[in-house]
C-alpha positions in Angstrom: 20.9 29.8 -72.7 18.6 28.4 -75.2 15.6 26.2 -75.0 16.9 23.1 -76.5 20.2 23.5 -73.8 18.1 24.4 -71.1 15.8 20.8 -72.1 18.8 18.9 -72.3 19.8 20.3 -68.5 16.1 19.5 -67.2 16.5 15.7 -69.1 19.6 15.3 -67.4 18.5 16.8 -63.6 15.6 14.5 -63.9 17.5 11.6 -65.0 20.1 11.8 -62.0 17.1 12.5 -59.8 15.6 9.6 -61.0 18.9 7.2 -60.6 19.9 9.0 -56.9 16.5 8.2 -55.6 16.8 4.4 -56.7 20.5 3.9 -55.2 19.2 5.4 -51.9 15.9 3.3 -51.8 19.2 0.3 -52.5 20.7 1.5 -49.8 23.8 2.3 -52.6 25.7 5.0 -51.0 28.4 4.3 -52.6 26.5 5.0 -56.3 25.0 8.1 -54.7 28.3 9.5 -54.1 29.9 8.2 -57.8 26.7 10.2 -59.2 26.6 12.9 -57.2 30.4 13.4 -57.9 29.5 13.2 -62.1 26.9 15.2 -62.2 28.7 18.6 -62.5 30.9 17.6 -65.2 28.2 16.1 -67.6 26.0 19.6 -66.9 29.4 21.7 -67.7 29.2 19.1 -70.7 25.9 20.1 -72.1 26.6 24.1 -71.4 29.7 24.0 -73.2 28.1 22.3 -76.4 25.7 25.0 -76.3 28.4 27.9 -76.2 
């Protein structure tokens, strides 16, 4: 994996982090689910632009 994929992956960990922390402090379980359930597929996103 390259640096510039393995950037984008840290960009987008610490952007979910960022948005799963603020629904929780909400009290908006039902946005940490609907994130925690995308997350996956935008990652598998990123790694398969990189292939």
């Amino acid at each position: 994996m390259n640096d510039a994929t393995v950037r984008r992956l840290q960009a987008l960990d610490d952007e979910y982090t960022a948005a799963v922390n603020a629904a929780i402090e909400e009290g908006r379980d039902d946005l940490v689910q609907h994130l925690a359930a995308e997350y996956p597929d935008h990652a598998a996103e990123i790694m398969e632009e990189a292939a």
